[in-house]
C-alpha positions as CSV (number, residue, x, y, z in Angstrom):
1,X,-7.8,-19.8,-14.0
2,X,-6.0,-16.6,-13.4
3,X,-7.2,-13.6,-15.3
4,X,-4.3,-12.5,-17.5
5,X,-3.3,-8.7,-17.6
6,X,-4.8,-6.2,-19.9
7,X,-2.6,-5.7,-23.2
8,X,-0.2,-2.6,-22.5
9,X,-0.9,0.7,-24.6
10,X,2.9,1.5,-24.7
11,X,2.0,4.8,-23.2
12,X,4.2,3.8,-20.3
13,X,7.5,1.9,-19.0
14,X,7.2,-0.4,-16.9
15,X,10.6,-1.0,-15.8
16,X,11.5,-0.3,-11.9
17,X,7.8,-0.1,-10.9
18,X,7.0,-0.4,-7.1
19,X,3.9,-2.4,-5.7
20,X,3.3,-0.3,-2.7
21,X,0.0,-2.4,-1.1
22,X,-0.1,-5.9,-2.3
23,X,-1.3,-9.0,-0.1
24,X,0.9,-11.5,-1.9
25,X,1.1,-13.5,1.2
26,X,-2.7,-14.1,0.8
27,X,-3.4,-18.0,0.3
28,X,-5.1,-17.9,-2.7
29,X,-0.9,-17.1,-4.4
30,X,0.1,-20.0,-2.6
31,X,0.1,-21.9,-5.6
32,X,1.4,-19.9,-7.8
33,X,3.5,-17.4,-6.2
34,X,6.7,-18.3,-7.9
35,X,5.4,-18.4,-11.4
36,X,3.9,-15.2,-10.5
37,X,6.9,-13.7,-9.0
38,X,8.9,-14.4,-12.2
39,X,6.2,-12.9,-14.5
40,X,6.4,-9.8,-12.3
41,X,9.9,-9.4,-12.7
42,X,9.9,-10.1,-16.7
43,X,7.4,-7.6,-16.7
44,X,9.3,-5.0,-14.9
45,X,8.0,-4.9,-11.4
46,X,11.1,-4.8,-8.7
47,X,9.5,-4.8,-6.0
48,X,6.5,-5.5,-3.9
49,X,5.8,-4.2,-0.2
50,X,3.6,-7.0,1.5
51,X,1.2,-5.6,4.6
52,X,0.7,-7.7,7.6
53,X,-2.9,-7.9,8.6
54,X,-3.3,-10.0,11.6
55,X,-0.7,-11.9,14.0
56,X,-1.0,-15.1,12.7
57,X,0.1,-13.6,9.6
58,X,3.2,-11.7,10.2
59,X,6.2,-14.8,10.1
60,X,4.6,-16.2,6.8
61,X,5.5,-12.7,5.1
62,X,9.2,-12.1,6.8
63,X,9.8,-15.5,5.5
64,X,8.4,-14.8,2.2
65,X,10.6,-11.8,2.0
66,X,13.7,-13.3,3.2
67,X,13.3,-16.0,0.5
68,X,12.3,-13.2,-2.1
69,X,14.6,-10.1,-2.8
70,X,11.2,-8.7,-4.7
71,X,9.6,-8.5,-1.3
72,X,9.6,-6.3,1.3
73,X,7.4,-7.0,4.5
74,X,5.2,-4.8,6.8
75,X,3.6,-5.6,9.6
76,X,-0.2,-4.1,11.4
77,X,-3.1,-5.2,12.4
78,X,-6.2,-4.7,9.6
79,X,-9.2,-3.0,11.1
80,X,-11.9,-5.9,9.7
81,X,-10.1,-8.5,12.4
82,X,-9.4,-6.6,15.5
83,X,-12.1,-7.9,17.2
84,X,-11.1,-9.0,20.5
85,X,-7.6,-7.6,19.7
86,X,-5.7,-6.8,23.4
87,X,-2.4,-5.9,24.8
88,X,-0.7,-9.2,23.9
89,X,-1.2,-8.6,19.9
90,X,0.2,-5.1,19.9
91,X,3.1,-6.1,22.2
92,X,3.8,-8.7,19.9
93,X,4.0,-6.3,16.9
94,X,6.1,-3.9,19.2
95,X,8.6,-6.1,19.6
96,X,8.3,-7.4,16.4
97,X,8.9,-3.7,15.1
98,X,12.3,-4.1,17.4
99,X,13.8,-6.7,16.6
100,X,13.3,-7.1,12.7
101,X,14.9,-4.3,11.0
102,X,13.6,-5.4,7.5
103,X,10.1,-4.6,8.6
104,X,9.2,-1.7,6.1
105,X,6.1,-0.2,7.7
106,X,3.5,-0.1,10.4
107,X,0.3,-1.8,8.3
108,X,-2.2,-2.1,7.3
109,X,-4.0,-0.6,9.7
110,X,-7.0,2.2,10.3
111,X,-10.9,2.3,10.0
112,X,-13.1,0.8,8.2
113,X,-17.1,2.8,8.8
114,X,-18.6,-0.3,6.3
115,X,-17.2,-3.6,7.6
116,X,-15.7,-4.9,10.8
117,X,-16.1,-4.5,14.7
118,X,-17.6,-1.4,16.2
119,X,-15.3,1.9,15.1
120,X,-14.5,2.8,18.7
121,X,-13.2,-0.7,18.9
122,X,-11.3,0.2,15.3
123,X,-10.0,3.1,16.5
124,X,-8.1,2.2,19.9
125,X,-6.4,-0.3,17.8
126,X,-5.6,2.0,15.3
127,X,-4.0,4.9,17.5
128,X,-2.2,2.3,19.1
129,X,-0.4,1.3,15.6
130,X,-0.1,5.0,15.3
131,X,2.1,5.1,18.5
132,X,4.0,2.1,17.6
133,X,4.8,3.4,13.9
134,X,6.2,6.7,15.5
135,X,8.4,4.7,18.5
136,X,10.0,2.5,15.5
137,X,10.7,5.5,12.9
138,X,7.9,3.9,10.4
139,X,5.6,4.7,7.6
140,X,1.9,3.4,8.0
141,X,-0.1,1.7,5.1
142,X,-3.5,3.2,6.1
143,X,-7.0,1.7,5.2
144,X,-9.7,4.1,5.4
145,X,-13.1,3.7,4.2
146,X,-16.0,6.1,5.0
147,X,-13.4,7.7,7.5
148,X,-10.5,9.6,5.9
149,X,-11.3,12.9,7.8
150,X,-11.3,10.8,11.7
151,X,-7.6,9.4,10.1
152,X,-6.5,12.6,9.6
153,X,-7.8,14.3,12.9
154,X,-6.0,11.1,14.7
155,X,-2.8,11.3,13.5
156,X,-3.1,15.4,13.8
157,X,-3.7,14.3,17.6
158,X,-1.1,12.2,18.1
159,X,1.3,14.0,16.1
160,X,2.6,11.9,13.6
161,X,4.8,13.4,11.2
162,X,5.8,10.1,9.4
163,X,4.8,9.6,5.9
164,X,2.0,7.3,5.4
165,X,0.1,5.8,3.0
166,X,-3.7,6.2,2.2
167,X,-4.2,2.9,0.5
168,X,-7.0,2.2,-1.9
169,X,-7.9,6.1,-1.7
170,X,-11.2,6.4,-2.4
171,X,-12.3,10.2,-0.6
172,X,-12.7,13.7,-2.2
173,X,-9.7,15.8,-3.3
174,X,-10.4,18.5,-0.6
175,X,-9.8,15.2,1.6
176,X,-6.7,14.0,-0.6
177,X,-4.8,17.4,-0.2
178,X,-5.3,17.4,3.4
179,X,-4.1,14.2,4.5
180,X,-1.0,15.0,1.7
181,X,-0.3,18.1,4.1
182,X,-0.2,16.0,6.9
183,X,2.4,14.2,5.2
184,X,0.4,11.3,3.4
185,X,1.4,9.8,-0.1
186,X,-2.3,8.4,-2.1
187,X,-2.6,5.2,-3.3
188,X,-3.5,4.6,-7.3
189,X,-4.9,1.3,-7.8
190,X,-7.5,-0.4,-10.1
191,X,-10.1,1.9,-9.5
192,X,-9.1,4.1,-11.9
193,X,-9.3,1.2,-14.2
194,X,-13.6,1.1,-13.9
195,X,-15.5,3.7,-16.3
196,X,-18.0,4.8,-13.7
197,X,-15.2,5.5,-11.4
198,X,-15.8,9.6,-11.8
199,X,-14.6,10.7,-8.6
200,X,-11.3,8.6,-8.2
201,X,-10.2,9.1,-12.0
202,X,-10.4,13.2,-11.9
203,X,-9.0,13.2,-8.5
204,X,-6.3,11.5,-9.5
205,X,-6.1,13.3,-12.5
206,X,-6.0,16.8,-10.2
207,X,-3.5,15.7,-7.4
208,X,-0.1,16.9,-7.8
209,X,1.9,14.4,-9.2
210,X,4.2,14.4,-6.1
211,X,1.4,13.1,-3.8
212,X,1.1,9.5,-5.5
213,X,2.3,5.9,-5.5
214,X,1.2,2.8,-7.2
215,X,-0.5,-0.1,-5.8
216,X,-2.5,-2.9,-6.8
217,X,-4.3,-4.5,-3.0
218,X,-4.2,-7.6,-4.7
219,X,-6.1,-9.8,-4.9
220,X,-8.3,-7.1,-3.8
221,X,-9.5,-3.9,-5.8
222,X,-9.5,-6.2,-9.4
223,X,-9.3,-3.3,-12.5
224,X,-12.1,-3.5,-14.9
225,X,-13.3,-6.6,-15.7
226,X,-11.3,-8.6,-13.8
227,X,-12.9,-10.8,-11.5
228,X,-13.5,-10.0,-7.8
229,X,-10.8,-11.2,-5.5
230,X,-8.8,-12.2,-9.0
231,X,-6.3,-9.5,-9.0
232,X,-2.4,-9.7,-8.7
233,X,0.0,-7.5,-9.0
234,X,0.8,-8.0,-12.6
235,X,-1.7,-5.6,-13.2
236,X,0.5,-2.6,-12.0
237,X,1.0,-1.6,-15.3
238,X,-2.6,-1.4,-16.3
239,X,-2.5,1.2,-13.4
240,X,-0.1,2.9,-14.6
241,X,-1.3,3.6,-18.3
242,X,-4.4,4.5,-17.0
243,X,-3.1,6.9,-14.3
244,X,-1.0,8.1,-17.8
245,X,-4.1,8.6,-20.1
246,X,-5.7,10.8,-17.0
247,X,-3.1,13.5,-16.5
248,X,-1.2,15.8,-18.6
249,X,2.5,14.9,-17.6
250,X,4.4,13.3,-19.9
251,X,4.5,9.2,-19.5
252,X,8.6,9.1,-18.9
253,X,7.7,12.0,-16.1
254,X,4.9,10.2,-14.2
255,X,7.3,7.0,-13.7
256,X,10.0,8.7,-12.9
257,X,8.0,10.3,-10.0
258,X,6.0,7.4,-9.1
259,X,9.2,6.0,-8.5
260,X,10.6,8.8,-6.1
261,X,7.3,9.2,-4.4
262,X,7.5,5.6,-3.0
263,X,11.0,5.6,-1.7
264,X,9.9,8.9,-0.2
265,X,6.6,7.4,1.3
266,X,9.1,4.6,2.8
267,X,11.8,6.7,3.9
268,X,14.6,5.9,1.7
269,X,14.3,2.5,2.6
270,X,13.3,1.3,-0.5
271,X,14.2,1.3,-4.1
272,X,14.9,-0.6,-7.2
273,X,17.5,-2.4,-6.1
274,X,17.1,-3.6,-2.5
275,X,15.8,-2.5,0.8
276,X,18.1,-0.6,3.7
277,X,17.7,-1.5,6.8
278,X,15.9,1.8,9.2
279,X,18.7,4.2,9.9
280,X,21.0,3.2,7.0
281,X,22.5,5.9,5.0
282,X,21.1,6.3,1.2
């Protein structure tokens, strides 16, 4: 039984709403991806940018996102399963990055201090994808847990000057406006959603408005009350009301900037309508 979304406070449209982070692709959709597909687009979500996460991975979500217009695919290697990663998995996501143009972004990729092999193992892997996102002119879809101020002194290091994305942000704002410097856009998800969630809600609430996107992880960080691992991306406007109770802009504002921020984040790849291939004019 899928959990069904929470009832809409009208606060917020919904209409042209971007998923940034959502793990469609995951198996547990397999059975009900179209149904939940059609609900997303009655509900006013347009699109949907699907991270890669490991090799095996990476052909189910092109092929997903040839068949669906909704979709747009990326492409990485997730910290949690680089364990025994070598030279043949990022040369196979280097010439991946060549030769599909319709490959939005380098991720999801970064460090994880909590869960997964050893960091130093994490973090070759990691600067590696940071090399490969700047030789192919893409955005990365960063995961960072316990680790957002290594991220930024990486990609300080290896000066990238892309944007990327700090998905599922969960640091300080001292940590937020640094990495926004550096050229990052901060990911809103469910976690806003929970009650105890002090930190994220009034640091989302502080941000400028100009520094954040929308994503749901799904089926990963569920909002409040919704089961773990039961989340889908017809919660993205739960997100959004709540990121609209928090701060002070008017609703029509925070949408309309959302909206920019994310075809920002992805270069002026992506919008409402469809996606450009890298180095098309917009």
């Amino acid at each position: 039984m899928w959990p069904s979304t929470r009832p809409r406070n009208g606060e917020a449209s919904a209409q042209g709403l971007i998923d940034a982070h959502c793990h469609i692709d995951f198996p547990q959709f397999d059975d009900r991806r179209e149904q939940l597909l059609s609900e997303c687009a009655a509900n006013g979500i347009r699109r949907i940018v699907v991270p890669g996460t490991v090799p095996e991975g990476w052909q189910k979500i092109l092929e997903l996102a040839r068949a669906h217009s909704m979709l747009a695919p990326a492409a990485g290697l997730h910290p949690w399963w680089v364990d025994g990663t070598g030279d043949d998995s990022l040369e196979q996501l280097d010439q991946l990055l060549a030769a599909n143009s319709d490959l939005l972004a380098v991720g999801e990729c970064g460090l994880d201090r909590k869960k997964g092999p050893a960091l130093t193992q994490q973090q070759s892997v990691f600067e590696a994808q940071i090399r490969l996102a700047g030789r192919h002119d893409r955005p990365l879809l960063i995961h960072s847990v316990g680790t957002h101020d290594t991220v930024l002194a990486l990609l300080r290091r290896l000066g990238f000057t892309l944007p990327f994305l700090m998905h599922g942000f969960s640091g300080s704002r001292e940590q937020a406006e640094a990495l926004v410097r550096q050229g990052g856009f901060i990911g809103v998800s469910g976690i806003i959603t929970h009650p105890r969630a002090s930190r994220a809600r009034r640091v989302m609430a502080q941000l400028p408005l100009e520094s954040l996107v929308l994503e749901t992880d799904a089926p990963g960080l569920p909002p409040h009350g919704v089961p773990r691992d039961g989340n889908t991306p017809l919660n993205l406007p739960w997100v959004l009301d709540t990121l609209c109770s928090l701060r002070q802009e008017p609703p029509a504002e925070i949408v309309a900037a959302i909206r920019d921020n994310t075809r920002r984040l992805f270069m002026q790849r992506l919008d409402t309508e469809g996606l450009q291939k890298p180095g098309a004019p917009v």
